[in-house]
C-alpha positions as CSV (number, residue, x, y, z in Angstrom):
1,X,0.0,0.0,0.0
2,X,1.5,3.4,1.1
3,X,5.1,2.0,1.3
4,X,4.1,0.3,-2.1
5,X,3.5,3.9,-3.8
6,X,6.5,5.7,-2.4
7,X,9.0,2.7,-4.0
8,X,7.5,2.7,-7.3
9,X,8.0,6.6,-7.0
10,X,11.4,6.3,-6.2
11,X,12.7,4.3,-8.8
12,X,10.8,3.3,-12.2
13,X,13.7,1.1,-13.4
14,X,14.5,-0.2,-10.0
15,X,12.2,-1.5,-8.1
16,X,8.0,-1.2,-7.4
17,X,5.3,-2.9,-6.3
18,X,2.4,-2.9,-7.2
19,X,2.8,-2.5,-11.2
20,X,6.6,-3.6,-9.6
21,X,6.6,-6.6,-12.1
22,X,6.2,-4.3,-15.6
23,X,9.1,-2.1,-14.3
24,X,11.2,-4.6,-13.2
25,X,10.8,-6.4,-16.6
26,X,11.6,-2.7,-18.3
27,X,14.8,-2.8,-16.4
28,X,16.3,-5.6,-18.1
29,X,13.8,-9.0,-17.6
30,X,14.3,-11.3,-20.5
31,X,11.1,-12.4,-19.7
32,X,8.9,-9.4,-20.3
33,X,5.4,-11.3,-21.4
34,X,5.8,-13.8,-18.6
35,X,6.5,-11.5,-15.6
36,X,3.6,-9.4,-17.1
37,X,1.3,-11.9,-17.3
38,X,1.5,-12.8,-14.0
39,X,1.9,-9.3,-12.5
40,X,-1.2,-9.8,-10.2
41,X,0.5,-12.5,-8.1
42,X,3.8,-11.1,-8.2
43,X,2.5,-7.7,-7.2
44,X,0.1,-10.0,-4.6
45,X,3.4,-11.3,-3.3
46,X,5.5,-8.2,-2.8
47,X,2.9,-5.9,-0.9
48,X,2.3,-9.1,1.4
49,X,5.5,-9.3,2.3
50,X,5.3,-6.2,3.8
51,X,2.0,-6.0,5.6
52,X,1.1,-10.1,5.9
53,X,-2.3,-9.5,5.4
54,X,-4.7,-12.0,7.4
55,X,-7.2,-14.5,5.8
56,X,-9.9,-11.8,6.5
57,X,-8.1,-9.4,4.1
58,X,-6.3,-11.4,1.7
59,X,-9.4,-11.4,-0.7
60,X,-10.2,-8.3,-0.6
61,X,-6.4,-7.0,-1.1
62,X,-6.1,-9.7,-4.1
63,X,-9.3,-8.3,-5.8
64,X,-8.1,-4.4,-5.6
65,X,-4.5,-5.6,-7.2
66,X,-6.6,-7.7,-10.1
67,X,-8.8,-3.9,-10.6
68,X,-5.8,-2.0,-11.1
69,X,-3.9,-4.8,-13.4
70,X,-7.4,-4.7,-15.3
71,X,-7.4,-1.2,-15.2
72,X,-3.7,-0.7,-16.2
73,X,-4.0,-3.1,-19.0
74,X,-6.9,-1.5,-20.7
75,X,-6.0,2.2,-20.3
76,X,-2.1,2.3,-20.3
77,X,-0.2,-0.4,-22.1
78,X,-0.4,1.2,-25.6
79,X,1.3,3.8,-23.9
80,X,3.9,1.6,-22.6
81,X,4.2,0.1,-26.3
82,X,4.7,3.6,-27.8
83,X,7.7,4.6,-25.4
84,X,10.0,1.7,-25.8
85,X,9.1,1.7,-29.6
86,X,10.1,5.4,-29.8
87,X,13.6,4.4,-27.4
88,X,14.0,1.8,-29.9
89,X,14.6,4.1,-32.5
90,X,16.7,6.8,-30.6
91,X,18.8,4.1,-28.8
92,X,21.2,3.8,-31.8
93,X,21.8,7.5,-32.4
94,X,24.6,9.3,-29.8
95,X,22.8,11.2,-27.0
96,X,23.0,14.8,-24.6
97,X,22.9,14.9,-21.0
98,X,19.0,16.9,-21.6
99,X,18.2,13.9,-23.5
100,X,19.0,11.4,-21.2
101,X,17.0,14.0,-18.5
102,X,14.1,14.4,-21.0
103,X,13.7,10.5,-20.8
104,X,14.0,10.0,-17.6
105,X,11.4,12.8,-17.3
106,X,8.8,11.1,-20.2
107,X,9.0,7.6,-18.1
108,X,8.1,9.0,-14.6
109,X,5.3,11.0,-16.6
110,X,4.4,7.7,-18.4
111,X,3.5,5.6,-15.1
112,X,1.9,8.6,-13.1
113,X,-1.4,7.6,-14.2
114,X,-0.5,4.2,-13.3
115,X,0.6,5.6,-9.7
116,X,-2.3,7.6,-8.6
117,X,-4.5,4.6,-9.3
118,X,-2.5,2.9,-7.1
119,X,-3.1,5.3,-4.4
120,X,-7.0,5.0,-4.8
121,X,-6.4,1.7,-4.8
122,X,-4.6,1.3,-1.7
123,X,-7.2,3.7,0.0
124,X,-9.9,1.5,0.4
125,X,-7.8,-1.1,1.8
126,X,-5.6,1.4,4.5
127,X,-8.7,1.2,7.3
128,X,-7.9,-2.6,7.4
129,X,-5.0,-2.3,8.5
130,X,-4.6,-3.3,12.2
131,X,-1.6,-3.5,15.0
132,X,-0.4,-6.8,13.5
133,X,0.2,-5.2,10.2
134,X,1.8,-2.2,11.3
135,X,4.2,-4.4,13.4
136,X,4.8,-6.7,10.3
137,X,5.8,-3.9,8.1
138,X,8.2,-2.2,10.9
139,X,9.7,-5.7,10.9
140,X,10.2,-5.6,7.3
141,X,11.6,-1.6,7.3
142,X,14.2,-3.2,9.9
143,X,15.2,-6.1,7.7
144,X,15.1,-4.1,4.5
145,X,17.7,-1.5,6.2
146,X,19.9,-4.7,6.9
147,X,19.8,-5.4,4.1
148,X,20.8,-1.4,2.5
149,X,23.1,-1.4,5.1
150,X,25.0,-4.9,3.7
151,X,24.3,-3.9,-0.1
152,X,25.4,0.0,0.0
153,X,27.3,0.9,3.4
154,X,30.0,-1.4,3.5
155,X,32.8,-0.8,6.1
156,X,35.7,0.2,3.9
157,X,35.5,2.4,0.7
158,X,37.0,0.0,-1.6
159,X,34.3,-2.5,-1.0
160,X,31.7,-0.1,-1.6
161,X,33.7,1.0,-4.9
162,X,33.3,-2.7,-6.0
163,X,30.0,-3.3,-5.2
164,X,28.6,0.0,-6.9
165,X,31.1,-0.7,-9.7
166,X,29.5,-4.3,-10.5
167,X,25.7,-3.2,-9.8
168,X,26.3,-0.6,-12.6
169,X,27.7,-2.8,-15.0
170,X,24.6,-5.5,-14.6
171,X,22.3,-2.7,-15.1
172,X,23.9,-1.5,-18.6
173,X,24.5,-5.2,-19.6
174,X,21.2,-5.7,-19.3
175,X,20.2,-3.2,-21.8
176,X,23.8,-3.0,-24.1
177,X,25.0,-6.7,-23.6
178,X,28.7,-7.6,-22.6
179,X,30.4,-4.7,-22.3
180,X,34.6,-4.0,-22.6
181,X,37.6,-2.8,-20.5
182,X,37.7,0.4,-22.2
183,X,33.6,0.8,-20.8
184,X,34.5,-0.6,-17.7
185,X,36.7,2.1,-17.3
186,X,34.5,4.7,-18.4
187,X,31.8,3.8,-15.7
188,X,34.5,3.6,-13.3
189,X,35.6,6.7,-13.6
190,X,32.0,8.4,-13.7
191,X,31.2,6.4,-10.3
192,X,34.1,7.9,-8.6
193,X,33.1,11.3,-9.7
194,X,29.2,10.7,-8.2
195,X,28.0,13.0,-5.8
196,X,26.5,9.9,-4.2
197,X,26.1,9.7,-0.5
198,X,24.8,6.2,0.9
199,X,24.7,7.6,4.5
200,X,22.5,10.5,3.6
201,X,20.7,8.3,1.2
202,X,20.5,5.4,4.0
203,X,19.2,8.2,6.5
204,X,16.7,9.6,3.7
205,X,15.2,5.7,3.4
206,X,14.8,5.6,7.2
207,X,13.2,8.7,7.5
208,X,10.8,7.8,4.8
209,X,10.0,4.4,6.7
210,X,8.6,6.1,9.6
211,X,6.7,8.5,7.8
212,X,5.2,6.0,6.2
213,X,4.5,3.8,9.3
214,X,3.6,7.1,10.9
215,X,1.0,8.1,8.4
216,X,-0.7,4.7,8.0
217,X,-1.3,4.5,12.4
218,X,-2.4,7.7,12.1
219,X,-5.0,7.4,9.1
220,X,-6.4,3.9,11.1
221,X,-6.7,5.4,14.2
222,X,-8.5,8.9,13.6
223,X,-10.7,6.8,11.2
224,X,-10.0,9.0,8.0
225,X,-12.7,8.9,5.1
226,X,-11.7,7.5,2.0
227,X,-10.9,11.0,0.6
228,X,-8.8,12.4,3.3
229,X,-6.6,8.9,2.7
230,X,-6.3,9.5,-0.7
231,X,-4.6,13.0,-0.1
232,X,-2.9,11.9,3.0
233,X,-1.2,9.1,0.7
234,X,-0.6,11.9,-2.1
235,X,1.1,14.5,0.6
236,X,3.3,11.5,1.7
237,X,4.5,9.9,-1.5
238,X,4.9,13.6,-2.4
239,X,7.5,14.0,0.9
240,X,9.0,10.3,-0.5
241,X,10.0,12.5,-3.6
242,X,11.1,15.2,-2.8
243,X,12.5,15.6,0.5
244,X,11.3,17.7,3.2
245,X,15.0,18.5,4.1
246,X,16.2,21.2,2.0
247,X,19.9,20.1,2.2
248,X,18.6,16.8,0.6
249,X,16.7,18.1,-1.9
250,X,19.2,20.5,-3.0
251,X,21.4,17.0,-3.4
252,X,19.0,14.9,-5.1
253,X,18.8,17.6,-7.7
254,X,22.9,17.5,-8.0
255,X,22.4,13.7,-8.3
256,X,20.2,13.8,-11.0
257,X,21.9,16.2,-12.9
258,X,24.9,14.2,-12.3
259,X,23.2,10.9,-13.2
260,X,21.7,12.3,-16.6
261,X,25.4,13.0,-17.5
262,X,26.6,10.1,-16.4
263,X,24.2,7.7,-18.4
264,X,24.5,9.9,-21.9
265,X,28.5,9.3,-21.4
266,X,28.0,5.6,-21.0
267,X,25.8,5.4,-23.5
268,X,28.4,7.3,-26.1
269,X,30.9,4.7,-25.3
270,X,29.3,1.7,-26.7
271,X,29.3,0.5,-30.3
272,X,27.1,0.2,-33.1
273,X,27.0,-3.6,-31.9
274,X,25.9,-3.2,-28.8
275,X,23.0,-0.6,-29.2
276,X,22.0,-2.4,-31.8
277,X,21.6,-5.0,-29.1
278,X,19.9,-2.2,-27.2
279,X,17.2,-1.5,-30.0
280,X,16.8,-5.3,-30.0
281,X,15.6,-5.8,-27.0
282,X,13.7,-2.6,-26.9
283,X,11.8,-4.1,-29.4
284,X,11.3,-7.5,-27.9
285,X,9.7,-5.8,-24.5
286,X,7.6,-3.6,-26.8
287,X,6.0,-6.6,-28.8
288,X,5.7,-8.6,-25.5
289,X,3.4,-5.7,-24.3
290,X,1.8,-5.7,-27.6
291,X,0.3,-8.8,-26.8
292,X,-1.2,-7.9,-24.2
293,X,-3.3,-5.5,-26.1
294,X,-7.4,-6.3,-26.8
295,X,-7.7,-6.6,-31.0
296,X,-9.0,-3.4,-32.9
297,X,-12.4,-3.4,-33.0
């Protein structure tokens, strides 16, 4: 629910939940038409893993999920379909900074639709909630920032070199294919010019945690109508966003700037093979969606 929104916020080729199985796929999933097919019970899984619903809920959280898959299916996959036909085409040219911005830009504007329905969605199932939920998902805050912790915050700098260094190569051989030493090199050298900070990032992702776990108690217990949830959930996937610290915010724009560079000088580095490769499997995610799509007429 809430927590579900604010990930699917913070990263469209990361990680989400409820529509988490599309964006996953778009970040690299071989298996586009499969994990989209079975969205529902992926998504099912995922936002039960955080809040264990009980026997009394499960239907009723299963049947909201299938609504909005139904929903999303209907009104936004020829969307989805147009986007990675139109990266298809402007993989294989060189690229700007701006127009590595301007996409990242078009695909947060492209599942917005899909994220506000998410939040009516998860309205009507917030005043369900009860004390063993709310425990359950603290539970799972507290493992997930183990697990941060172990994946971002290593002790010494070198191993966090490494580990950033190999989770950037997956990601961009999973659109390029097998990259080479001299590409290697240049993401090397961009990651060590990153104004990243995992401790303020790790101490952003807390604070977003409890305001989330925050919220939720408080929406239960003052018995909010369905309307003032809706906003409530708005206000706080807006303060997911965009940070109420100005300090952060002020970094999260230098990130982004910094990122935007960062992928268009990747992206100039590889070869005519290998964004080939790119438009290739562009295409391939594209006509999985496709068939997804109800016949003309």
């Amino acid at each position: 629910m809430i927590t579900t929104f604010s990930a699917m916020r913070q990263s469209f080729l990361a990680k989400a939940a409820i529509i988490g199985a599309l964006l996953l796929a778009l970040s690299g999933c071989s298996a586009l038409r499969l994990v989209y097919g079975n969205s529902p019970q992926l998504a099912w899984w995922w936002v039960d893993g955080y809040f264990d619903f009980s026997s009394e809920q499960t239907p009723r959280a299963k049947a909201a999920i299938d609504r909005l898959f139904e929903w999303h299916r209907g009104t936004q996959l020829a969307e989805y379909t147009g986007v990675l036909a139109a990266a298809a085409v402007q993989i294989t040219e060189p690229t700007t900074p701006l127009d590595a911005c301007q996409w990242q830009r078009r695909l947060r504007d492209l599942v917005e639709p899909a994220l506000d329905k998410s939040l009516e969605v998860g309205a009507d199932l917030v005043p369900t909630l009860g004390e063993a939920q709310f425990r359950h998902l603290e539970e799972r805050f507290a493992t997930q920032r183990t697990e941060m912790r172990e994946k971002f915050l290593q002790p010494s700098l070198e191993d966090r070199r490494k580990a950033a260094m190999k989770r950037t190569v997956e990601r961009v051989e999973q659109l390029y294919g097998g990259i080479g030493d001299a590409q290697r090199r240049v993401i090397q050298a961009g990651l060590a010019a990153s104004p990243f900070d995992p401790e303020a990032w790790f101490a952003e992702r807390e604070r977003r945690q409890k305001d989330t776990a925050q919220t939720l108690r408080r929406l239960v217990a003052e018995k909010a109508s369905r309307d003032q949830i809706v906003a409530a959930m708005r206000t706080l996937v807006e303060r997911t966003e965009r940070s109420p610290d100005p300090a952060y915010r002020a970094y999260q724009d230098r990130l982004a700037d910094y990122n935007c560079a960062f992928a268009a000088q990747i992206h100039n580095a590889t070869t005519p093979a290998q964004r080939a490769s790119a438009r290739d499997r562009l295409k391939g995610w594209e006509a999985d969606l496709r068939s997804f799509l109800a016949p003309a007429g």
